[in-house]
Structure formats: C-alpha cells, structure tokens
N, C-alpha and C positions, 0 to 999 in steps of 0.2 A: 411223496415227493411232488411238486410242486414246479413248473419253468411259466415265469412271467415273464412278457415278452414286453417290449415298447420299444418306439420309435420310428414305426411306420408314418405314412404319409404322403401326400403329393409335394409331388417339385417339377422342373421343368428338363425338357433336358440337358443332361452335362452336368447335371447338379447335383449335390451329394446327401446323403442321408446315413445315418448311423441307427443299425438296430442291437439293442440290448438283450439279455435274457439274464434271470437272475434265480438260481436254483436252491429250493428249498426246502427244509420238511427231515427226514430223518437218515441223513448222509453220512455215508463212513468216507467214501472218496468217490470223484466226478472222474470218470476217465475222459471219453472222447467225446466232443463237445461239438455240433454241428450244425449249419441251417442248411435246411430243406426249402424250396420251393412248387408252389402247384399253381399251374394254369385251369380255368375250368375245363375240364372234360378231358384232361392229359392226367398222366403219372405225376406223383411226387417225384421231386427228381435232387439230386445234391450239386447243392451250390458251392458249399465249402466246410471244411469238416478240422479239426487242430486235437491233437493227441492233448495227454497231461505234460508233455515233455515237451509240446511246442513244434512238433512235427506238422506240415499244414500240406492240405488237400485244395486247389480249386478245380472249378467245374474250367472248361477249357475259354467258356466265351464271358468268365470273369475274371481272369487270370490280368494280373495286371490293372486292374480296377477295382477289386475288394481288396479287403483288409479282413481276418479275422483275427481275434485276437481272446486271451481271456484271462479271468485273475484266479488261479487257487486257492488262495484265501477265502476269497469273497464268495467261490462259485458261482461268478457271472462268465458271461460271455457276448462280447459284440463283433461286429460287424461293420466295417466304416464303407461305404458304398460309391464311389467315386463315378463321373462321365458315365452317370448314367442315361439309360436307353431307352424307349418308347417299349421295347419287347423284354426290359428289365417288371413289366407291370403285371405282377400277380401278388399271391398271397405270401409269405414267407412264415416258416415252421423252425422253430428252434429245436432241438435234439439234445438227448443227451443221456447216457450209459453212465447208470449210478449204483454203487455198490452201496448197498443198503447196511452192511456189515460184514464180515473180513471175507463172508461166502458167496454169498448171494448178489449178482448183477443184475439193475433189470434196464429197460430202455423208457424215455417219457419224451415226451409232446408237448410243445408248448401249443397255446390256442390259436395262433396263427396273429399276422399284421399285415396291412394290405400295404402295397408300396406301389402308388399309380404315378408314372412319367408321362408326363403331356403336355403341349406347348403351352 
C-alpha cells in the first residue's frame, strides 16, 4: 500500500492550502485516515484524524481552521487548511490504517509535504 501526498506549499499568512492523500496498492478497506505533522527536532504529533464513518478528531490549536475530510470510494483523503499561521510551518504526514484483507490491519505513511507560512 502506497499514500501519495500533495498539495503542500507556501502561502502567506491567513491563507489557505488544501493537502491530499490518495491510497493505493492492495486494499480490502481504509479505516481511520489521518495527518500527522513534525517540527524538526519535536515529535510527530496529530493534527486531525476522521474515522470511516466520518467521526473527526482535531489537534486543539486547529480546531476551527482545518477541514478533514475523505472519499471511500476513491481512498483519498484531504485536508482544507484555513487562517493559517506562521507556527502552522512544518512537514505534514498523511496516515492511514488499512486492511489489507478481512484479517490483517496495518498502518502506512505517506512521505511527508512541507507547508511553509510566511509573509
């Protein structure tokens, strides 16, 4: 399995940015779909996380300014990134818990997108 990411980038602040992920490769079903983010030299840490049922998680100082969101079908998942912030500027990591077939769970990584905010 496979999670390609896109849509990172610079913007300024208060500007918005939408990141993708699109999951691939040999999938029975996608449960819980999430982005991570990592500052250098800190933990990863979760930014926002949405069940298969649409149940959604934010981190506390995104609440109100993200969006995640995701399709079923498709096995994608994004991200719509609103008033963002100067300390919004690190890498972000896609996530996601995939049953490979009716048994077996496992967890993947997307290769990360840098999102830098700056005037």
């Amino acid at each position: 399995v496979q999670l390609a990411e896109s849509g990172g980038g610079m913007v300024r602040p208060g500007g918005s940015l939408r990141l993708s992920c699109a999951a691939s490769g040999i999938i029975y079903r996608v449960n819980n779909m999430a982005w991570y983010r990592q500052a250098p030299g800190k933990e990863r840490e979760l930014v926002a996380r949405i069940s298969r049922d649409g149940e959604t998680y934010y981190l506390s100082s995104v609440k109100g300014r993200f969006t995640i969101y995701r399709d079923n079908a498709k096995n994608t998942l994004q991200m719509l990134m609103s008033s963002l912030r100067p300390e919004d500027t690190v890498v972000y990591f896609c996530n996601a818990e995939v049953q490979v077939n009716q048994k077996y769970e496992f967890e993947y990584w997307g290769q990360g997108t840098q999102v830098t905010v700056t005037p």
